[in-house]
Each structure stands twice: as C-alpha cells, then as structure tokens.
C-alpha positions in Angstrom: 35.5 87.0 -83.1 34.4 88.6 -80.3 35.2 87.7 -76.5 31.8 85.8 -75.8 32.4 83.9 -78.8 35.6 83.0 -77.8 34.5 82.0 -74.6 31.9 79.7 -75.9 34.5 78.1 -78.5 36.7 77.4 -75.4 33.7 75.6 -73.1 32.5 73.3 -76.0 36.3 72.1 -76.8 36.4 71.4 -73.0 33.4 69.6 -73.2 34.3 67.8 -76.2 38.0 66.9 -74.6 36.4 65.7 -71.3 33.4 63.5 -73.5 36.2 61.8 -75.4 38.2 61.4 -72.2 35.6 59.6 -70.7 34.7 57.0 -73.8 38.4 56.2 -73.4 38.6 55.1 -70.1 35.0 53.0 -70.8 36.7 51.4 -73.5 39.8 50.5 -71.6 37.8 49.1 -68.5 37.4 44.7 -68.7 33.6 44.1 -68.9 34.4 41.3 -65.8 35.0 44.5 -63.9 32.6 45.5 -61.6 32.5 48.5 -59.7 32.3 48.6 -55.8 28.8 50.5 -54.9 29.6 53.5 -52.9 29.9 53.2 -49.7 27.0 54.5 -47.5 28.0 56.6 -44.6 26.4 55.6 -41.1 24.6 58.3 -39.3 26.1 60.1 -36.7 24.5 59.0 -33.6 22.5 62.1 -31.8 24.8 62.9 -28.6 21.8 63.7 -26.8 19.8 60.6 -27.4 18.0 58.4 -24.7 18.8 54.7 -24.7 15.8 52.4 -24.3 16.4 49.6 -21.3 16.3 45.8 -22.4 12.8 44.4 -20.5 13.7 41.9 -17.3 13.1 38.3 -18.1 9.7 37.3 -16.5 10.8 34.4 -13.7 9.0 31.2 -14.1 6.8 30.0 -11.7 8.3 27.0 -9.4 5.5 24.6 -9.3 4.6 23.2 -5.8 3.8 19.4 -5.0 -0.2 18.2 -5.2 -0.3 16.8 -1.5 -1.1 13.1 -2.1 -4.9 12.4 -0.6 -4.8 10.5 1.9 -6.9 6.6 2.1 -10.4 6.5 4.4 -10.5 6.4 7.9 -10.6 2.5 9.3 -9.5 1.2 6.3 -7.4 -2.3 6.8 -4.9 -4.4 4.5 -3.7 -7.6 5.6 -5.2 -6.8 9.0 -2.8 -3.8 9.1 -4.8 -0.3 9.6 -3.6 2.2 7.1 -6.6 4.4 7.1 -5.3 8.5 7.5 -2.2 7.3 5.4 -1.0 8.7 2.0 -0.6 5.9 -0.4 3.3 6.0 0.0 3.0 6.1 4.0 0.7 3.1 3.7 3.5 0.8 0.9 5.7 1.7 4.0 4.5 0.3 7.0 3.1 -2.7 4.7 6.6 -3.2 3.9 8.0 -3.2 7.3 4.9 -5.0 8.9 4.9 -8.0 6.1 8.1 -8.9 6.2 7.9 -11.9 8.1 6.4 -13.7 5.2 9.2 -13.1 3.0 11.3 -15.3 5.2 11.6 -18.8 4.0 9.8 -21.4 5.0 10.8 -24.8 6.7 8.8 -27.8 5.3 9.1 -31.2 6.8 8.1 -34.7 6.2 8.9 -37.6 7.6 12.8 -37.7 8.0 13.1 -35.0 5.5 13.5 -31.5 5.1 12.5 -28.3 2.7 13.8 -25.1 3.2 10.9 -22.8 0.8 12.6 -19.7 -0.4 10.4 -16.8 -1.7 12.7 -16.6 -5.1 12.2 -20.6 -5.4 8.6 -19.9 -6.6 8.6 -16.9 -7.6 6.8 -15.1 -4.2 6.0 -11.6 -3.7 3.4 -9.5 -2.0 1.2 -7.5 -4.1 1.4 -4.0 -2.6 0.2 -2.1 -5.8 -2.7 -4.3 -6.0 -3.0 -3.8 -2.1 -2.7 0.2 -2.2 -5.1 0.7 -5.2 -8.1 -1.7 -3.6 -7.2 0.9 -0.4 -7.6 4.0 -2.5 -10.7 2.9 -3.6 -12.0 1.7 -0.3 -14.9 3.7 1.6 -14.2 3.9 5.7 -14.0 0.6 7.3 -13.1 -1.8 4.4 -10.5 -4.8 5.1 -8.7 -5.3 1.9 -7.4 -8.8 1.8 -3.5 -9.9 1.7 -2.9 -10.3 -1.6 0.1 -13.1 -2.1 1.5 -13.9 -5.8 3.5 -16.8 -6.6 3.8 -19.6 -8.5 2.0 -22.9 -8.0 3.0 -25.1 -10.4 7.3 -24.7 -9.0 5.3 -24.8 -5.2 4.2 -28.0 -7.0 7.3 -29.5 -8.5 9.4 -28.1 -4.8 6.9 -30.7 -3.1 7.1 -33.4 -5.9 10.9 -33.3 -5.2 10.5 -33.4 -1.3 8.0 -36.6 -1.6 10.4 -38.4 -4.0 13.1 -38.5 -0.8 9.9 -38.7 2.2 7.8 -41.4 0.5 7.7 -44.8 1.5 7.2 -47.8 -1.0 4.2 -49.8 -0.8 5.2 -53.6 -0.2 1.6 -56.3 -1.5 1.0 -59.2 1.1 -2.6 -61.7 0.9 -4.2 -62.7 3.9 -5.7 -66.0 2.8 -8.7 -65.6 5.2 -9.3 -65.0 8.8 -12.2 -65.4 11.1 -13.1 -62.0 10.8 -12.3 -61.4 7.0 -11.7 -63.4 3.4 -8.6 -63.2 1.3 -7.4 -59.7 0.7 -4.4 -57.2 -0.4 -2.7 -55.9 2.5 -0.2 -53.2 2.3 2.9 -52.0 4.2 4.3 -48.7 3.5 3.0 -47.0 0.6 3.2 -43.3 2.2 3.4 -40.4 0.3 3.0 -36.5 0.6 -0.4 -35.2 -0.4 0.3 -32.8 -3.0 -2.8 -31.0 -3.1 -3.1 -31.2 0.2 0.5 -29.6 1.1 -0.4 -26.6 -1.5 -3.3 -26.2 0.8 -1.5 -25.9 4.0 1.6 -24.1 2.3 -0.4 -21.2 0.8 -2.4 -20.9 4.4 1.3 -20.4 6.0 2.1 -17.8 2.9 -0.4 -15.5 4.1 -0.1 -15.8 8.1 2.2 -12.7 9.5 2.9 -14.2 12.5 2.8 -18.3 12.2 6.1 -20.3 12.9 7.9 -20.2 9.5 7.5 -23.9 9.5 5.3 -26.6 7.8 4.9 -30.7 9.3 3.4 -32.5 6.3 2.2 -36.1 7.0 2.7 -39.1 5.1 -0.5 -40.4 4.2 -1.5 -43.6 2.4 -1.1 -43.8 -1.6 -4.3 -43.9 -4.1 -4.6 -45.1 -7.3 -1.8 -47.2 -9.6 1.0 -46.7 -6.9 -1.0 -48.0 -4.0 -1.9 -51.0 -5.8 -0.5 -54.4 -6.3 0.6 -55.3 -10.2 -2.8 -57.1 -11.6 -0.8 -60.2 -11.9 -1.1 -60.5 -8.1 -4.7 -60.2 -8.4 -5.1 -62.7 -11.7 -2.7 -65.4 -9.4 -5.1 -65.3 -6.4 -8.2 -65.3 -8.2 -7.0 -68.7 -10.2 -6.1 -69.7 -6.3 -9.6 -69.3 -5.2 -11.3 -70.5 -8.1 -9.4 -74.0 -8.2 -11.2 -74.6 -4.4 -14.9 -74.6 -6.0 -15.9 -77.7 -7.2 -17.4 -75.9 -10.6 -16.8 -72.7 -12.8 -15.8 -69.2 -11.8 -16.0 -66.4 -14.1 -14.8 -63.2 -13.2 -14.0 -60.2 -14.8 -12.5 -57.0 -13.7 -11.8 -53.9 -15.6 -10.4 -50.5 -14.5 -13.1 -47.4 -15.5 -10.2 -44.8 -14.8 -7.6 -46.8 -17.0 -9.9 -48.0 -19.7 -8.6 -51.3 -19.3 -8.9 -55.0 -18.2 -7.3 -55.5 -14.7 -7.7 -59.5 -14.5 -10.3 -61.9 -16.0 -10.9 -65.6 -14.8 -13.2 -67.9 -17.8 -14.5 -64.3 -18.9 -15.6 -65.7 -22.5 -17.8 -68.9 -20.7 -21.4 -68.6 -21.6 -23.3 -68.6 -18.0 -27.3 -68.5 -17.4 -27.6 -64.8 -17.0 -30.5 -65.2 -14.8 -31.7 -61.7 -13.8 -28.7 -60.0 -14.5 -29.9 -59.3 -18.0 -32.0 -57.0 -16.5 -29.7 -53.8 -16.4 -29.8 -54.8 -20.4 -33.5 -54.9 -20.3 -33.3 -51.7 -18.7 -30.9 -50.2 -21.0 -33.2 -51.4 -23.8 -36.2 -49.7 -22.2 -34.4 -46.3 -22.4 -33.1 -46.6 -25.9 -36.8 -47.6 -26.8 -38.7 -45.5 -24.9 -38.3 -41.7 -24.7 -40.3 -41.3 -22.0 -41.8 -43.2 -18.6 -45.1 -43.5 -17.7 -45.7 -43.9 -14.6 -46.7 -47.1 -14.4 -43.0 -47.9 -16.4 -41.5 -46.0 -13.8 -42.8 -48.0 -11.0 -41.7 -51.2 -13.2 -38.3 -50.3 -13.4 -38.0 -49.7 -10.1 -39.0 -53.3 -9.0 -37.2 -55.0 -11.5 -34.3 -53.6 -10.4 -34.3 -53.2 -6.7 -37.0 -56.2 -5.9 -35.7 -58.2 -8.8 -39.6 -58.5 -10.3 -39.8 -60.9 -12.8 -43.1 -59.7 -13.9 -42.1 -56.3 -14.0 -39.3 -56.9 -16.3 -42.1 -58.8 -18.8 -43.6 -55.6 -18.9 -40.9 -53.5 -20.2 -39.7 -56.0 -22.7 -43.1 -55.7 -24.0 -43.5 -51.7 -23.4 -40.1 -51.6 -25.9 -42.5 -52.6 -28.8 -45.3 -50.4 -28.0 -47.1 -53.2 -26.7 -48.4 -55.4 -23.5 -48.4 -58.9 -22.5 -46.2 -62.4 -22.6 -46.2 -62.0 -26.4 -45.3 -58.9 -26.7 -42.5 -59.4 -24.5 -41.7 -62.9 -26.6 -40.9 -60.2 -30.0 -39.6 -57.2 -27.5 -36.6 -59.8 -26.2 -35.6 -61.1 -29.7 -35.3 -57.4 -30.6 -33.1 -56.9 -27.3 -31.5 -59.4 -28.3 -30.5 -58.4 -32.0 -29.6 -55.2 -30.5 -27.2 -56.4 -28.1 -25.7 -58.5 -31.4 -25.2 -55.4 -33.4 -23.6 -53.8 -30.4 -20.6 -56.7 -30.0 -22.5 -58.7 -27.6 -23.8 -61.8 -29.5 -23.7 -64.2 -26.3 -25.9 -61.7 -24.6 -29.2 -62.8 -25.3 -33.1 -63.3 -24.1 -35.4 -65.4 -26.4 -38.1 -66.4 -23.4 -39.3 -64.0 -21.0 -39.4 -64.6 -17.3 -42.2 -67.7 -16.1 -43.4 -67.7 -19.7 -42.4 -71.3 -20.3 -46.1 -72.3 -19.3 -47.6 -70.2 -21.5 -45.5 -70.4 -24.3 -46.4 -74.9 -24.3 -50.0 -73.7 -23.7 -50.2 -71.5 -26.4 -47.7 -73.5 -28.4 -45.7 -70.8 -29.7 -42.5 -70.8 -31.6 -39.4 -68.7 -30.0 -36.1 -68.3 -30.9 -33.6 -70.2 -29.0 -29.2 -69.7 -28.9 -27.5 -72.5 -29.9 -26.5 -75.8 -27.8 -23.4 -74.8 -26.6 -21.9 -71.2 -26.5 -19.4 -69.1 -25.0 -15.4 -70.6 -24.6 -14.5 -73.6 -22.6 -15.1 -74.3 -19.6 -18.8 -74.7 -20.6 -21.9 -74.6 -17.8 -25.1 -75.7 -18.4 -26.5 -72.4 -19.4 -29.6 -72.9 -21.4 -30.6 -71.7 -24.7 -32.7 -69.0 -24.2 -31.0 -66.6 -21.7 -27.2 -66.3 -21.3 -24.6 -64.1 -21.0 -20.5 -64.1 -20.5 -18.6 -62.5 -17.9 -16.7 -60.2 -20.4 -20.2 -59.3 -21.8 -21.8 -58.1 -19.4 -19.1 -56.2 -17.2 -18.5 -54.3 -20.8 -22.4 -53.4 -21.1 -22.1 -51.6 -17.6 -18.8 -49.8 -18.6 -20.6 -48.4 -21.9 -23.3 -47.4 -19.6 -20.9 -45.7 -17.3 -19.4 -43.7 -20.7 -22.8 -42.8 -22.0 -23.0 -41.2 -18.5 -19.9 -39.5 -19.1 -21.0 -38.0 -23.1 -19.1 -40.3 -24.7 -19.1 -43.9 -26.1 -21.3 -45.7 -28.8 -24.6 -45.7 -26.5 -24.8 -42.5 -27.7 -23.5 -42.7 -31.0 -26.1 -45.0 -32.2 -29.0 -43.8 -29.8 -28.4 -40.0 -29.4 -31.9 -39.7 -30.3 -33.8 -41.6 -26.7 -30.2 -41.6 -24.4 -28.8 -38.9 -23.2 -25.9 -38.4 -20.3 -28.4 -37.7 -18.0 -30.5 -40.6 -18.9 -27.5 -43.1 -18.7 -26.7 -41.7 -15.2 -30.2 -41.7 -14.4 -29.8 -45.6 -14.9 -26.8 -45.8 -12.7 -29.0 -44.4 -9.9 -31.6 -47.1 -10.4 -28.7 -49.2 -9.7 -27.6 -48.1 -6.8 -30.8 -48.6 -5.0 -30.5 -52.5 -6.2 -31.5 -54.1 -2.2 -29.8 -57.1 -2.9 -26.8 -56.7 0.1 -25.6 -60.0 0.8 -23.8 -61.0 -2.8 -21.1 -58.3 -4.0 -21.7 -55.6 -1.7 -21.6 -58.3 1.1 -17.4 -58.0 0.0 -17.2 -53.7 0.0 -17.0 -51.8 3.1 -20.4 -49.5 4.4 -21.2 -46.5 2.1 -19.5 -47.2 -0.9 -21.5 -46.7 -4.0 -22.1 -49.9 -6.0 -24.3 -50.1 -9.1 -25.2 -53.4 -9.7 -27.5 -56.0 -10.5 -27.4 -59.8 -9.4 -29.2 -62.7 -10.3 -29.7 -66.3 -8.9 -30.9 -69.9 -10.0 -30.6 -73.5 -8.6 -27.1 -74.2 -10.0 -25.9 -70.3 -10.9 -25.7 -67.1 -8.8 -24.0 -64.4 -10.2 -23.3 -60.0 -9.2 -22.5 -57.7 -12.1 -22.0 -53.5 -11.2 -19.6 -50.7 -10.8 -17.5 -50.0 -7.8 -17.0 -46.4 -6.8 -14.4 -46.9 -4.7 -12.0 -44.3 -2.6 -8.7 -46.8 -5.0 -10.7 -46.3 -8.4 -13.9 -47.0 -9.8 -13.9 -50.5 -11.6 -16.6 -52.5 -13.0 -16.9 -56.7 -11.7 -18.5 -59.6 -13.1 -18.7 -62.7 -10.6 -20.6 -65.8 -11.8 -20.2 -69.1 -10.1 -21.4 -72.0 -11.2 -21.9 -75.5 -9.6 -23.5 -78.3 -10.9 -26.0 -80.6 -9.2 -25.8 -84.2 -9.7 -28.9 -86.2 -9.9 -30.2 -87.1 -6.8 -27.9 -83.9 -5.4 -29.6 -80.8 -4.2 -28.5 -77.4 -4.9 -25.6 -75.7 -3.4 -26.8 -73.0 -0.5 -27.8 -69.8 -0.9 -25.1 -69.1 1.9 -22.3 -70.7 0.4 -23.1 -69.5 -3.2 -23.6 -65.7 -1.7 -20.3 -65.9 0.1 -18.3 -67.1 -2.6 -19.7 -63.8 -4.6 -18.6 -61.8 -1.6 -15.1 -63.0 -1.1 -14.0 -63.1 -4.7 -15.8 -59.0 -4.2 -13.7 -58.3 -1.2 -10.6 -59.6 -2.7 -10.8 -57.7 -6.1 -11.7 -54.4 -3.9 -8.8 -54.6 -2.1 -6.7 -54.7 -5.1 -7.7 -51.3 -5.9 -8.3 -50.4 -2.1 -5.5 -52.5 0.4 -5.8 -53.1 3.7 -3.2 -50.9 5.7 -0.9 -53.6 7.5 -0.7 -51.6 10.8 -5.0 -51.7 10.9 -4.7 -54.9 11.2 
C-alpha cells in the first residue's frame, strides 16, 4: 500500500469515527430537549454616525374668549336702560336695581297683619326670560318686568289673613218704615276680597319703588255667608202672610244653589191670569222654528204690553194656524205639553176674551177639574191655573236651557237652542210692568218676569239677577170678594207683591246696618 492509499484509509476511518460520534450523542440527547438558537450578535454601531434629533412638540393654540355682543342701543327692562350692555352686564345691574321687590311685603287688614315673604309663594324675578326678550330686542324696545310666583299660596296667605280680619255677619228685620217695607238688615259681615287683594298684591310685586306695604279693606260679604239662614226668610214670610185677609203663595228658589230657598202655599192652584204667558211663549219657540215678523211684533206685546189678543195669536200660530179656534186646539196642546213636562196644574183650555165666542159658537173646550192644587184652595177657575211651585220652576228650566243644559233641550233640541232660551229671557226683561215685583228691587237690576192681574188675583213670576245671587220668585196673592164687596185695589194688591219682593231680595242682598 502506497502512501496516498494510506492517507485516504486514514481520512475515511476519521470520518467514519467522527459520523458514529455524532449518532451517539443524538441518541443520548431527551427529545424534550431543545436547543437554544444561536445567539445573534448586534452590530457594532458606526463611531462616525450622525444622530437624528427628536422633532419639538407643536404647542397648542390657547383659544381666546368670543367677546359677548352686546344688546341694542335704548333698549329698557323693567324701566331699567340696559341698552350698550353685554348680557351678563345687563343680569347685573337688574340684580342690583330690582332688589327692592324681593323684600317682603307688609299686608294689612283691619286690626291684622301679613308679613309676605318672597319664599312664602314661591317669588322670583325672571331675569333669563328678561335678558333673552333683550337680546332679541331692536333699539328702543321696553321689555316688561317679568315676575313669577305662585298664585294659588298668594291665595291661601290671604285666605288665612281674612279668617283672623273678617267680621261675622249678624241678620236683624226691620218690620217696615215710612221710607221702606220689611227687610234683612246686616251688621258686620266684612271680609277681604280675595280677588281683589291678588289684584292689588301683584300690582305692588312689580313696583321698584312703592312702600313695601299693602292696606286691604274689609268689604261687605256676597253670596251664602252674607246671607241670613232661609229659615229666617220662611219665618217672616209666614209673618207677613198671616196679615192678608186671603192666600199668599210664594216661592223662592236659589239658581246658583239649585235649590228651594223658602216656599209659602207653593202647591195651591191660583188663576194664572197672564202669567201663563212666558209658557205661551215658551210654547211658541218649541213650536215654531222661526218668527215672522208679524210673530215677532206679537211676542213683543204680549209680553211687555201684556196683549191679550196677541197671545191668541201665538197659541194659534203653534198649530200652523189663525183665529179663536185655532188657539182653542193650540192651548190644549200647550197644555198636554206642560203635563208631560211635570207641570199638570199648569194649564190653558180657553184663550183670552174667547168666552163670547166660544157660547156663540157653542163650542166644546176642555176644562181642569173643580178643585186643584193643595189646600189652601182659591177660587181659580177651571180653565187657566197655575201653582206657585209651577211656574217659578218653568222660569228656572228656561234659565238652564239658556245655560245648554236641562230637559228644554233634551226634548226640544230640535226648535230651542241656548240662544233661543236666552233670547226669551231678554223679552222678559223688557216686561214694562214696574209697579208689582220690581216695585220691591232697587234701580238697574235685571229682572225677567211676567205678571198678571184679575179682580180677586194679582200675581209676579221672573228671575232676579241680583249683585247676592240670581234667584227665581213666584208671588200670588189672593183675596176674595164677598158679594156685595168690591175688589181689593190695584194699590194695595201691587204693594203687597212689592214688599213680599223687597223682603225676599234682601235675603239674598241685606241692607248694611250702618246705611241706614
């Protein structure tokens, strides 16, 4: 073997030797075991490299303040010139010059005292409201005060301050003087004017420079409080009745209340004389849609001139027709129509002055029966009648029709109407008969009525609208005439009406003791 050969032999023993060397260690090695990568050297940094500079942060901007715009030129609130102000200039010198009515506020009346702080109801001024109304405002606007607060504790403050300052009411009757009949008379009965002290109160919120300090005055009481109980009122009407040598029937009931007041014989049957002509009336409208005029001029003097003839006409117009026969069938059906509505002793069978005509031509009409009505009994006929009770509660249906509600309207919705019903009351009101009720009721108060007189009967029916309450009265007197006798006078029949009038209207409207 020769010395390359050799050499050759050598290297691949080596080679075997170092293969075998290394499948030993690979099979002596866990298979868990993992071998750390090598390690990566870093670079060397170059010595003569440049470093870069961070960039500056870029400053922020520091925002500046919008100026606020200022309100127009001449521009008032409250009476307080603000114009060339900023909104926030202006809310200060508000706030400085308004504070005067942020001070409380010294009520009085009568011996008693208030003190009104702006926290008892709730006060404050409404400068937002005030300031935006400015900013809107072209030169020269006045932009009002603007006060908040609240009226219903102003209210119940004042309610509390009238329950100490308020005097009682104490009832007397003056039985009859030269000057006036029997009436209520009242001593005391003072009170606060609630609405009436809101009024003044709020006018003192908004003055800047008025004395801090409110005088209320007592007046006199209205309604329930300023009136005597009703059995005052039913004692002295028995008292006056038991002087007339016949029958009183009166009736009195309270439109406010809905409710009878007093009543004296309301359920006797009188001669209704023309007092059944509001119901002719009344039956006119529910019949008749529309007036012509000749209607119109009918209703008018049957009511204000009492015509007799003129009410024929319309009891005869109800039925589509004309003449003393016609008005014979338009009363019966007046008649059954005042039945059906609760009113059976209302009735007319015979028109007016027909008697004549009815023998000449004999016809047959319907007649009431002998006797009606409650005890104590008149002598009121058979063919035209009425009660107290009936016919004062006829004039208070009326007086709800007028008002949109009530049966009138339930049962005739299709001729009567509000307006129609208070179209009636006017006709009433022009009613020229002065010397009966209204003889009894001060100048210019409103009464719609209707009276009606014969030998032995005179009698005034209407509403009251009185300053104490509006109320509805019956009055029918009755005296009998013995044979031989002659009637009682027109003067002493017409004053009894107007002094049993005066003393009902000073139930619901007294006579102030220190007037007298």
């Amino acid at each position: 073997m020769n010395d390359t050969t050799r050499a050759h032999a050598t290297l691949l023993r080596r080679w075997y030797l170092l293969i075998s060397l290394l499948l030993l260690v690979a099979c002596s090695t866990p298979a868990a075991q993992s071998v750390a990568p090598p390690s990566v050297a870093s670079p060397t940094p170059d010595a003569t490299a440049t470093p870069v500079p961070s960039p500056l942060p870029t400053p922020t901007p520091v925002p500046t303040a919008t100026p606020e715009p200022r309100l127009a030129e001449g521009v008032y609130i409250a009476g307080i010139e603000v114009g060339g102000l900023t909104p926030t200039e202006a809310r200060r010198e508000l706030t400085a010059r308004l504070a005067p009515l942020l001070r409380p506020l010294d009520i009085r009346a009568g011996d008693q005292e208030l003190l009104l702080r702006v926290e008892d109801i709730d006060m404050r001024l409404d400068l937002d409201a005030m300031i935006d109304a400015a900013r809107a405002a072209s030169a020269g606007r006045r932009i009002p005060l603007h006060v908040v607060y609240d009226e219903a504790k102003l209210r119940e403050a004042l309610a509390t301050l009238n329950e100490r300052a308020s005097i009682p009411a104490q009832f007397s009757i003056i039985t009859g003087t030269a000057a006036i009949s029997r009436s209520f008379v009242m001593e005391g009965g003072l009170s606060i004017d609630i609405d009436d002290a809101v009024r003044q109160i709020d006018d003192r919120l908004r003055s800047v420079g008025a004395p801090r300090r409110v005088t209320l005055t007592l007046t006199p009481q209205r309604g329930l409080a300023a009136r005597p109980d009703p059995q005052m009122l039913q004692d002295q009407l028995q008292a006056m009745a038991e002087t007339w040598r016949g029958v009183i029937g009166v009736y009195v009931y309270d439109l406010a209340q809905d409710e009878v007041v007093a009543a004296l014989n309301p359920d006797t049957a009188f001669a209704a004389a023309s007092t059944i002509k509001m119901p002719i009336m009344l039956n006119a409208y529910i019949n008749l849609p529309d007036f012509t005029e000749k209607q119109q001029t009918a209703l008018r003097n049957m009511i204000v001139e009492s015509d007799n003839l003129a009410a024929n006409a319309l009891l005869a117009a109800s039925i589509g027709g004309v003449g003393t026969e016609d008005a014979i069938v338009g009363a019966e059906r007046m008649s059954k129509m005042l039945a059906d509505l609760g009113f059976p002793e209302t009735f007319q069978y015979v028109p007016f002055e027909a008697q004549d005509y009815i023998k000449l031509m004999k016809l047959k009409v319907k007649a009431g029966p002998a006797r009606g009505g409650k005890p104590p009994y008149t002598e009121a006929g058979r063919y035209l009648r009425t009660t107290p009770r009936e016919m004062a509660s006829l004039y208070a249906e009326v007086d709800r029709c007028a008002r949109g509600e009530g049966m009138l309207l339930e049962k005739f919705g299709d001729t009567l109407t509000p307006e129609r019903c208070l179209e009636m009351l006017d006709r009433l009101a022009e009613n020229g008969d002065k010397r009966r009720m209204v003889a009894g009721i001060p100048e210019g108060v409103r009464v719609e009525h209707k009276s009606g007189w014969i030998e032995d009967m005179q009698a005034d029916v209407g509403i009251v609208r009185s300053p104490g309450g509006d109320y509805v009265v019956a009055i029918y007197v009755y005296r009998p005439i013995a044979a031989g006798d002659a009637p009682v006078p027109d003067r002493i029949m017409m004053s009894t009406i107007a002094a049993f009038s005066r003393l009902v209207y000073t139930y619901f409207n007294p006579l102030p003791a220190q007037n007298l």
